[in-house]
N, CA, C and O atoms as a DFTB+ gen file, in Angstrom:
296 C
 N C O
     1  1       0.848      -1.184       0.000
     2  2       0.000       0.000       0.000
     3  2       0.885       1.237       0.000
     4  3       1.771       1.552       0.795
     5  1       0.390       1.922      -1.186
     6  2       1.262       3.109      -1.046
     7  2       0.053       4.596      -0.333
     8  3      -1.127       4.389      -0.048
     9  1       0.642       5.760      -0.212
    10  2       0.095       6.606      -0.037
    11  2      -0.207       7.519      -1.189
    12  3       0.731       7.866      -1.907
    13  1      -1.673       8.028      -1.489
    14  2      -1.912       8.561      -2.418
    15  2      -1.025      10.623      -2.568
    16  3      -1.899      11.445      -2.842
    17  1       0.189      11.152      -2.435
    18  2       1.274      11.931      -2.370
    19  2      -0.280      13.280      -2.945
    20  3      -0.643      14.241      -2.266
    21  1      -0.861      12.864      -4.322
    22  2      -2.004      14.049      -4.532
    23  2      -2.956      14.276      -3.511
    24  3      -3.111      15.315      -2.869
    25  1      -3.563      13.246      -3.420
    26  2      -4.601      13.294      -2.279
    27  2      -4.082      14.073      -1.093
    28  3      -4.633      15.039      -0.565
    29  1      -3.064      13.570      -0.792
    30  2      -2.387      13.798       1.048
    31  2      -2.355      15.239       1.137
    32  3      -2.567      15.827       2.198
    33  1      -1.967      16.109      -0.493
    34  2      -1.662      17.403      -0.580
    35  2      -2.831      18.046      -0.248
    36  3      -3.115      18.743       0.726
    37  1      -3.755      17.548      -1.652
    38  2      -5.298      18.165      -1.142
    39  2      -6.232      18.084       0.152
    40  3      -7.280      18.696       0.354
    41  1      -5.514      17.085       1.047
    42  2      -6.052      17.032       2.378
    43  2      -5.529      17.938       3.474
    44  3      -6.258      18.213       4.427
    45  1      -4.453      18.353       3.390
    46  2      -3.431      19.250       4.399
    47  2      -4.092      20.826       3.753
    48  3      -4.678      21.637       4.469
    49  1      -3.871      20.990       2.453
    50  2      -4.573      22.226       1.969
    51  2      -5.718      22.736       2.336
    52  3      -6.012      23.926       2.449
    53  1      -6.557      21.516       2.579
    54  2      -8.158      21.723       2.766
    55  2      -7.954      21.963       4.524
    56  3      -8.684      22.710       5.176
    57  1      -7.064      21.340       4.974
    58  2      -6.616      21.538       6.898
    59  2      -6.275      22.816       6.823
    60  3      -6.694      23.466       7.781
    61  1      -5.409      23.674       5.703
    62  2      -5.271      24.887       6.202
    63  2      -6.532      25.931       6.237
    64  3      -6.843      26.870       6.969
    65  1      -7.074      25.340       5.148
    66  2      -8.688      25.992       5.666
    67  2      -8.848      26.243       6.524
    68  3      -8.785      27.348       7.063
    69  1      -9.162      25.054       6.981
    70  2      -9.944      24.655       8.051
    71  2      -9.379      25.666       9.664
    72  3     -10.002      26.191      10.587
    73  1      -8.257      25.566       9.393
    74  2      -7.569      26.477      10.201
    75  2      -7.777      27.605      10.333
    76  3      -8.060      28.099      11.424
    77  1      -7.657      28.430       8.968
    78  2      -8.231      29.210       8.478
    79  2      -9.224      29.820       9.405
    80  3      -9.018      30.644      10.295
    81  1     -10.599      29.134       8.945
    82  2     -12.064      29.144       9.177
    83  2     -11.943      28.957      10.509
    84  3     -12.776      29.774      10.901
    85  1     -11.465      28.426      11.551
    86  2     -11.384      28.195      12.968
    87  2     -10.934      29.761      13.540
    88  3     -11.604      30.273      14.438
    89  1     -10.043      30.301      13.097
    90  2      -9.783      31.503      13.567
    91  2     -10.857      32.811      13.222
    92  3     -11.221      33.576      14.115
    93  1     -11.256      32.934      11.952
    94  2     -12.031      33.950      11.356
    95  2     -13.163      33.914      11.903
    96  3     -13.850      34.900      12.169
    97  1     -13.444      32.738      12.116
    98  2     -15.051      32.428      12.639
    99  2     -15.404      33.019      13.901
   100  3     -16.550      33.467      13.916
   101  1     -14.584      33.179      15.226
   102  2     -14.663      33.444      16.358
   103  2     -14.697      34.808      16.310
   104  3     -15.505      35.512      16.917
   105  1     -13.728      35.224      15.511
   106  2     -12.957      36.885      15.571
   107  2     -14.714      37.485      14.862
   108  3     -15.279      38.319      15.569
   109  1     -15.259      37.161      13.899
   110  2     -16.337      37.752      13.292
   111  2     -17.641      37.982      14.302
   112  3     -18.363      38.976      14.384
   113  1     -17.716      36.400      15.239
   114  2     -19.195      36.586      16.222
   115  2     -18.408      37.661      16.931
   116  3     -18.739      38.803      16.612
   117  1     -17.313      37.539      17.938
   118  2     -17.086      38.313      18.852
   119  2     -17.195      39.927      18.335
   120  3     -17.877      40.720      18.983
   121  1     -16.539      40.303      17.235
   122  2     -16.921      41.659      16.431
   123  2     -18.396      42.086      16.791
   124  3     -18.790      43.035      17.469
   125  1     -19.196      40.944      16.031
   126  2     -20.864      41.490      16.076
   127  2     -21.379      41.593      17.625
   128  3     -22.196      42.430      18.007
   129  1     -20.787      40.637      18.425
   130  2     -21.586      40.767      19.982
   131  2     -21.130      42.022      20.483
   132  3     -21.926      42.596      21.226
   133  1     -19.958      42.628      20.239
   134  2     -19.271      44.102      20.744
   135  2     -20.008      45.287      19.934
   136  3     -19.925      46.421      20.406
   137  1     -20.678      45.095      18.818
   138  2     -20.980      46.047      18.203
   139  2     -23.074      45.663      17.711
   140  3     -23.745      45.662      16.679
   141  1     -23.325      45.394      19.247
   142  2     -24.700      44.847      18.758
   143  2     -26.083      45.839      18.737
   144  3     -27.265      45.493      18.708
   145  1     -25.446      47.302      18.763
   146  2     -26.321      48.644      18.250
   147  2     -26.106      48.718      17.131
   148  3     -26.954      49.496      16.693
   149  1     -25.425      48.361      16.269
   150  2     -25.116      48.512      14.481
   151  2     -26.066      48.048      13.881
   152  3     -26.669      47.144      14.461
   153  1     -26.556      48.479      12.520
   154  2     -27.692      48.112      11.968
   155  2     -27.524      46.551      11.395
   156  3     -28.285      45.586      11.457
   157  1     -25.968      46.754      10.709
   158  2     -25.758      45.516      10.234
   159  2     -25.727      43.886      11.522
   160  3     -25.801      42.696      11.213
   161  1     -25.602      44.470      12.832
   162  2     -25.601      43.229      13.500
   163  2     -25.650      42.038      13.502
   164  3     -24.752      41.238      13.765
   165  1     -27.270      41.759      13.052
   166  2     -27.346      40.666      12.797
   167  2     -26.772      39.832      11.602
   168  3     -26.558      38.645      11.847
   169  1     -26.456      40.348      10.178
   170  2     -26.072      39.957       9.480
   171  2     -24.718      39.556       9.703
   172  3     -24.546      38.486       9.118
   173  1     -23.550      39.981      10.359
   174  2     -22.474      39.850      10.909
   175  2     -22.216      38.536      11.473
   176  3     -21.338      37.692      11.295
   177  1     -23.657      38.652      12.501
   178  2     -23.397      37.536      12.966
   179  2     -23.695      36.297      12.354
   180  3     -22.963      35.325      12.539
   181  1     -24.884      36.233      11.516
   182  2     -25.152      35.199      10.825
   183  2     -23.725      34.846      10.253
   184  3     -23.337      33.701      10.485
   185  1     -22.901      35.675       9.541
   186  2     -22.051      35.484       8.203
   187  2     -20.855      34.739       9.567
   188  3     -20.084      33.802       9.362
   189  1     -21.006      35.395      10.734
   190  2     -19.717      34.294      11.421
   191  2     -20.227      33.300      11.833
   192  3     -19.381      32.486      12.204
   193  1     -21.820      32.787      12.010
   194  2     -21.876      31.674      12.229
   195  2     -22.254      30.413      10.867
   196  3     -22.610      29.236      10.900
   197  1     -21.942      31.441       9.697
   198  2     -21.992      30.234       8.859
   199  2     -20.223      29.734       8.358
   200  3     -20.000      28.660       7.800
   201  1     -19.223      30.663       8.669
   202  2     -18.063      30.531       8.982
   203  2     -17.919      29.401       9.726
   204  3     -17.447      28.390       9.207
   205  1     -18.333      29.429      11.118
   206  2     -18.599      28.286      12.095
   207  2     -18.737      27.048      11.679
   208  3     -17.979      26.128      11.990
   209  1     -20.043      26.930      10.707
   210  2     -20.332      25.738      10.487
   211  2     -19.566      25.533       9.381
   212  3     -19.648      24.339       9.096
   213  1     -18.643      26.294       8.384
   214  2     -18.204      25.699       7.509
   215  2     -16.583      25.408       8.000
   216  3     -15.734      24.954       7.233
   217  1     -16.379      25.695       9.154
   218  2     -15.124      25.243      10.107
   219  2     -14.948      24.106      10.168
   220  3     -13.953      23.570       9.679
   221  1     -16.083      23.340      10.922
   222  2     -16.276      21.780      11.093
   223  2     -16.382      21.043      10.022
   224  3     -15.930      19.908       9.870
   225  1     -17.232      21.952       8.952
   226  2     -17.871      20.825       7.630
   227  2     -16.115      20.946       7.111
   228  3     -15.533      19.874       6.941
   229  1     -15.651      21.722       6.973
   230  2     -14.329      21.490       6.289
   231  2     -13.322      20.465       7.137
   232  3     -12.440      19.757       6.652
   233  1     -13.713      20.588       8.580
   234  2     -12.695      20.260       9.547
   235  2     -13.010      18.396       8.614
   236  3     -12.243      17.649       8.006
   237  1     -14.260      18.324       8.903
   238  2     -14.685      16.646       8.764
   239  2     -13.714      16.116       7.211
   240  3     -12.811      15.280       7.251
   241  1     -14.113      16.734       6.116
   242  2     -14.514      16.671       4.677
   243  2     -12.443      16.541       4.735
   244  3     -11.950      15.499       4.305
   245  1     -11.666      17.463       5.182
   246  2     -10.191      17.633       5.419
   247  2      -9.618      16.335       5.798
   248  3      -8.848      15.670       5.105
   249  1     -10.214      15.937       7.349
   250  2      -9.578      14.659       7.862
   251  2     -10.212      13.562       6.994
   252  3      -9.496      12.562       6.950
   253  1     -11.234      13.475       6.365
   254  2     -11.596      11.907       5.621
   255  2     -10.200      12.769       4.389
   256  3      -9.052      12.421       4.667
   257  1     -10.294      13.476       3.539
   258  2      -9.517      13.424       2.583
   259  2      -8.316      12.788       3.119
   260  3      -8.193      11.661       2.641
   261  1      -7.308      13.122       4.004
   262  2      -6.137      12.654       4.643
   263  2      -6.270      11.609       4.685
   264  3      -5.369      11.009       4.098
   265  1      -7.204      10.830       5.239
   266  2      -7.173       9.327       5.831
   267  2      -7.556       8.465       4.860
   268  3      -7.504       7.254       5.077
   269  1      -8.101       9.087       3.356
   270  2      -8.048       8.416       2.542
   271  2      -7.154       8.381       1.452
   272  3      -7.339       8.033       0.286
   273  1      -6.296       8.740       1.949
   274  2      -4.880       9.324       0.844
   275  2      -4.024       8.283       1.601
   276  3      -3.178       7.645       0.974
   277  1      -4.274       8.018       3.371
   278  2      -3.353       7.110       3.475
   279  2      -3.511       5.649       3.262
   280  3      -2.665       4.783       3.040
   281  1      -5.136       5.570       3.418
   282  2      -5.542       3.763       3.213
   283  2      -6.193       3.764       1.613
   284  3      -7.142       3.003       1.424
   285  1      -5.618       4.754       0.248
   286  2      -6.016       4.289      -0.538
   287  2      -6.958       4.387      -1.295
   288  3      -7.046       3.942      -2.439
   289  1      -7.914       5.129      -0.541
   290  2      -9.717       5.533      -0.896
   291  2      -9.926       6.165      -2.164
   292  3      -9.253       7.154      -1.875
   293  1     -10.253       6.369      -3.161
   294  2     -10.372       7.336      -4.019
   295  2     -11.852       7.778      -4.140
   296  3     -12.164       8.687      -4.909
């Protein structure tokens, strides 16, 4: 069994996302909860909590890519 070297790339890439999205996501709600007289408020916050959820969905979608680069999966 070898390791798929493309895959493994596109899985670490998709981790820096994910990384990414882990940091931005927090920094955006906390923005909107400090600034929750602004008209835009709520929209702020929505847009960091769909950040949020696309943290995890990437976090998940990242580690299967990896783990299938090492057992082979295509």
């Amino acid at each position: 069994m070898r390791t798929d070297r493309e895959l493994l790339i596109r899985g670490v890439k998709y981790l820096g996302i994910t990384a990414l999205l882990m940091f931005i996501a927090p920094v955006i709600i906390y923005q909107a909860f400090k600034n929750e007289g602004h008209p835009l408020y709520i929209y702020v916050l929505i847009l960091g909590f769909i950040f949020a959820l696309a943290a995890v969905g990437m976090g998940f979608y990242s580690i299967r890519t990896v783990v299938n680069a090492f057992f082979n999966k295509k």
